[in-house]
VMD Tcl script that draws the C-alpha trace (Angstrom):
set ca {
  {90.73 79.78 100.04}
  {94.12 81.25 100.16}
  {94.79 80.73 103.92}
  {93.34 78.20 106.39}
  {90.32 79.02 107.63}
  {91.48 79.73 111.07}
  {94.01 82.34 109.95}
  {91.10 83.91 108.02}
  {89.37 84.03 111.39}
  {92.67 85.55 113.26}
  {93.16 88.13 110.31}
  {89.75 89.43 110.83}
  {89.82 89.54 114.57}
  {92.90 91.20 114.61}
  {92.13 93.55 112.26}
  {89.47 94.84 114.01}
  {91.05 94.38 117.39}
  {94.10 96.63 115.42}
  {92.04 99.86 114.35}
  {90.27 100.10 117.34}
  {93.50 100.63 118.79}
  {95.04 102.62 116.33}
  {92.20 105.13 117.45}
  {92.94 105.65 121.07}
  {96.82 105.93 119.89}
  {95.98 108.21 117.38}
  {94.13 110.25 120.59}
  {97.21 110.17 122.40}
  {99.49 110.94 119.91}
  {97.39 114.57 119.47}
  {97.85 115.27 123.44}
  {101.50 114.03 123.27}
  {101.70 116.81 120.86}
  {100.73 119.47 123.35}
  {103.23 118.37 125.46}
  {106.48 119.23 123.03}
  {107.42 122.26 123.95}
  {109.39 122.97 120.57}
  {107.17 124.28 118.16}
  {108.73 122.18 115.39}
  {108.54 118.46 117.84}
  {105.19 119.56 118.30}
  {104.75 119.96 114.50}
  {106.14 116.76 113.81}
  {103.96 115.01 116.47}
  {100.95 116.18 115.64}
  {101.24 116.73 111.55}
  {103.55 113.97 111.21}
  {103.11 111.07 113.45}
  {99.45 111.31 113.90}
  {98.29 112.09 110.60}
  {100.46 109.19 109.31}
  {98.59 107.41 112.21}
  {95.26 107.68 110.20}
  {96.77 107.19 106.99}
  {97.56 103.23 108.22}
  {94.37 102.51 109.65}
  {92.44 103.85 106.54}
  {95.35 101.68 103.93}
  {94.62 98.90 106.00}
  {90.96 99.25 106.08}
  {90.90 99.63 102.20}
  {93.50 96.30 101.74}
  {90.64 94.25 104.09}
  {87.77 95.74 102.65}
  {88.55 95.21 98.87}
  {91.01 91.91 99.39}
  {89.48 90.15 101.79}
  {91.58 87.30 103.45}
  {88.85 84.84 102.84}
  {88.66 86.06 98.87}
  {89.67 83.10 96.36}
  {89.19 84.46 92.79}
  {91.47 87.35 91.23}
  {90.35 90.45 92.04}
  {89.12 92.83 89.48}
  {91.98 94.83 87.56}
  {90.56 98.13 89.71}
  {90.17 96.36 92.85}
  {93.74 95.45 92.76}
  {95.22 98.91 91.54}
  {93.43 100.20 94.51}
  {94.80 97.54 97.02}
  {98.51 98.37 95.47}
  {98.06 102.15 95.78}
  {96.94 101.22 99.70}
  {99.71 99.42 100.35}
  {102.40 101.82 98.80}
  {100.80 104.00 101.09}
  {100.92 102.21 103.93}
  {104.86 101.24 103.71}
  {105.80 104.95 102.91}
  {103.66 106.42 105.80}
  {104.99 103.68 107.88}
  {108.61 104.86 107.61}
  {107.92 108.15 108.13}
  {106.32 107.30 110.90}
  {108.94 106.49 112.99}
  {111.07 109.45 111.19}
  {108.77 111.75 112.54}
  {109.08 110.25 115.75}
  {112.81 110.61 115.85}
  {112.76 114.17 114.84}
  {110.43 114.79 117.67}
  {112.23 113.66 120.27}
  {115.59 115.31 118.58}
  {113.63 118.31 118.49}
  {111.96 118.50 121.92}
  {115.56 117.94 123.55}
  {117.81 120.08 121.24}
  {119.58 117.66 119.91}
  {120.23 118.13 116.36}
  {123.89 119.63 116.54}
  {124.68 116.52 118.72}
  {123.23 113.86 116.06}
  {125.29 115.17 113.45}
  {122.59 117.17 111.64}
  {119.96 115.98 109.78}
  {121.44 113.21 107.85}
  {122.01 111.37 111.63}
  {118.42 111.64 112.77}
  {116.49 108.40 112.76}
  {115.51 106.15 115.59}
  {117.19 103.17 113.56}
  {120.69 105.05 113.46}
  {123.09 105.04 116.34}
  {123.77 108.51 116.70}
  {120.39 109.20 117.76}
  {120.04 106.05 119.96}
  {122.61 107.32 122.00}
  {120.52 109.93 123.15}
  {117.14 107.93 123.90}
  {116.04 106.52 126.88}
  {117.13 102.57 127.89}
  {113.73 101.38 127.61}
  {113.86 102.79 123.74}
  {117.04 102.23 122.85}
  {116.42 98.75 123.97}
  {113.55 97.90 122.00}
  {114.57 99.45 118.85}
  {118.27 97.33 119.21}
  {116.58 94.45 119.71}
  {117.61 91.68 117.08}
  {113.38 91.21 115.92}
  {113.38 95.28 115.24}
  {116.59 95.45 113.45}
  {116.05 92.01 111.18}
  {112.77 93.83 110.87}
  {113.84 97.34 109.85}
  {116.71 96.54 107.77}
  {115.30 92.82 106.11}
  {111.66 94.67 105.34}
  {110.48 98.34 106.30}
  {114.08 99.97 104.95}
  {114.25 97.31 102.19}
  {110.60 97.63 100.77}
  {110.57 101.58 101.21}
  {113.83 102.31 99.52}
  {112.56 100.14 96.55}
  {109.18 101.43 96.48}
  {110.91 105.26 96.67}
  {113.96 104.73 94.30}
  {113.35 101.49 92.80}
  {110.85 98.73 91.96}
  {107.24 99.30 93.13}
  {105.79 96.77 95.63}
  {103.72 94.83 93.50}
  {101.19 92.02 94.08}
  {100.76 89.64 91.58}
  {97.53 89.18 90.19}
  {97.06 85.66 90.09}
  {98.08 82.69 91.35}
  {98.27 79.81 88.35}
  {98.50 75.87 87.92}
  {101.29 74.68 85.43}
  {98.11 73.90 83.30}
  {96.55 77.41 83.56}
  {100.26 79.49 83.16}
  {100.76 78.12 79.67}
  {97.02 78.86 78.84}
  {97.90 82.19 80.13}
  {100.90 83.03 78.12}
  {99.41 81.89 74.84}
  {96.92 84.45 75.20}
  {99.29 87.01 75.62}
  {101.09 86.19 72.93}
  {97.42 86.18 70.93}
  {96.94 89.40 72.45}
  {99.79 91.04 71.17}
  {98.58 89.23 67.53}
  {95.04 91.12 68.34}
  {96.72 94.40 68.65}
  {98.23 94.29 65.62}
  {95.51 93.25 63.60}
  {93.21 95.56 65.61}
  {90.73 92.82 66.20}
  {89.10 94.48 69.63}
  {86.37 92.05 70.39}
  {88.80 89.17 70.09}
  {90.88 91.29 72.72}
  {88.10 91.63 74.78}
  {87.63 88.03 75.00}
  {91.06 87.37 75.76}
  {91.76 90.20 78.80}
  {88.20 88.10 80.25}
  {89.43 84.53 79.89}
  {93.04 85.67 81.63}
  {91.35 87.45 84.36}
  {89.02 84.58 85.06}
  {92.01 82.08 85.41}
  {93.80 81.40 88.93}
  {93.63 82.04 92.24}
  {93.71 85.31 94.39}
  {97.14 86.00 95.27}
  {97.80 87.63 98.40}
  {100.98 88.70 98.82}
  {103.72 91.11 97.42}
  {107.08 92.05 96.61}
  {109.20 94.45 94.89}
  {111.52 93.53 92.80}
  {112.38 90.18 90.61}
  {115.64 90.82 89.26}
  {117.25 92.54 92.24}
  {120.25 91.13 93.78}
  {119.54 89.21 96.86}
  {115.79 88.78 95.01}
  {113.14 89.74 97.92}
  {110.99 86.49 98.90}
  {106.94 87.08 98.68}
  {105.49 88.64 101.41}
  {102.08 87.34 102.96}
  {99.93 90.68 102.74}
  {97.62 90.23 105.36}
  {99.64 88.88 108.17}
  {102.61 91.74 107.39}
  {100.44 94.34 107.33}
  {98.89 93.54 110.56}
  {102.52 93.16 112.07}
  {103.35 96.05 111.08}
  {100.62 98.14 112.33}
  {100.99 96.12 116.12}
  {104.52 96.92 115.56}
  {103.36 101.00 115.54}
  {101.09 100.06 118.83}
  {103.02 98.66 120.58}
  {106.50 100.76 119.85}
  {104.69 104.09 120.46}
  {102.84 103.82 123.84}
  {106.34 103.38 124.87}
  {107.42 106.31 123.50}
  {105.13 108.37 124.28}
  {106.14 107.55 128.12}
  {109.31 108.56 127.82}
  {109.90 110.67 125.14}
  {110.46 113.22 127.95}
  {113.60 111.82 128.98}
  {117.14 111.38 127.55}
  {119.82 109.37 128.35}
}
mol new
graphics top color blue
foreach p $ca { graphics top sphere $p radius 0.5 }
foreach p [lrange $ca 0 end-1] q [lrange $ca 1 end] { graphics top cylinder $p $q radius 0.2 }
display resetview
């Protein structure tokens, strides 16, 4: 087992405890819609932040469902393509997320000459936190958002959209079972060659079968400033109470301005 068995225990808890709430928010995200006023905040509330609402709670269903935290061999070559596609997902809808929400409240106040245009609308960016409400402002200046935003969300989304794709590994290997591993591949690329198929065969099974599961993920390994491996679990889950508890408090105030 990848993690202790006590974080296994937390994981699932709060997974459940996570998309049960993502529900009710996803509720009042819908009426907060009704309450925009401007046709295109309303748009962006209710196509935008909501439906990006669902898209996270299904990703992170489908990462739990096919890896789950308890899960100790490799998962199947399918299985893992699936888990990667959920999670590239689940970063991009995650930004957008909280883009939508910033063009909302620009939006709903008529704000858009006074943030500069487009290009200055974005709860992370000053010239839209001018115009929010203290208890916003505050929590999206706080040093845990920003180290968050800028360290992960902005880091892992610009290289999933422009760069490397977030990628989890998929294996975890001993000393003893990496140098089995790599002189099969280099057998494998013999096997090609020579076209001998069943020998191929035998070779994809005996690579898949060796290691550990390996859950976590990053983007990039020749980056500068490399990225450090993410836990996938635990980040995912962080980000999605992240989402619950940032947008109750907009949703409060998202009627005011400063």
């Amino acid at each position: 087992m990848i993690y202790h068995p006590d974080l296994v225990d937390s994981l699932l808890r709060e997974h459940a405890s996570v998309q049960a709430e993502f529900q009710a928010l996803f509720l009042r995200a819908v009426a907060s819609a009704d309450s925009a006023g401007n046709p295109r905040a309303k748009e962006h509330m209710l196509h935008g932040v909501a439906r990006r609402m669902k898209l996270l709670r299904r990703c992170l269903s489908n990462v739990f469902q096919l890896f789950p935290p308890n899960a100790t061999s490799p998962l199947a070559s399918e299985d893992l393509d699936e888990v990667q596609i959920s999670l590239h997902a689940f970063v991009m809808n995650l930004y957008g997320l909280f883009e939508n929400l910033a063009w909302a409240f620009v939006l709903r106040h008529d704000l858009e000459a006074k943030t500069g245009g487009r290009r200055g609308i974005g709860l992370f960016l000053r010239s839209t936190q001018q115009h929010l409400p203290p208890v916003l402002a505050d929590y999206l200046t706080s040093q845990t958002m920003v180290t968050w935003h800028t360290d992960y969300l902005k880091n892992y989304r610009d290289a999933l959209a422009h760069r490397i794709p977030l990628y989890i590994p998929p294996s975890t290997l001993t000393p003893q079972e990496g140098e089995r591993f790599t002189a099969l591949e280099h057998e494998k690329f013999e096997c090609l060659k020579l076209q001998k198929f069943d020998r191929l065969d035998q070779i994809r099974a005996e690579q898949a079968s060796l290691g550990s599961a390996c859950p976590m993920f990053l983007h990039s390994f020749e980056d500068e400033g490399k990225p450090k491996p993410v836990y996938l679990h635990p980040q995912m889950l962080c980000d999605a109470k992240t989402v619950l508890e940032f947008c109750p408090k907009y949703f409060s105030s998202w009627h005011e301005r400063a």
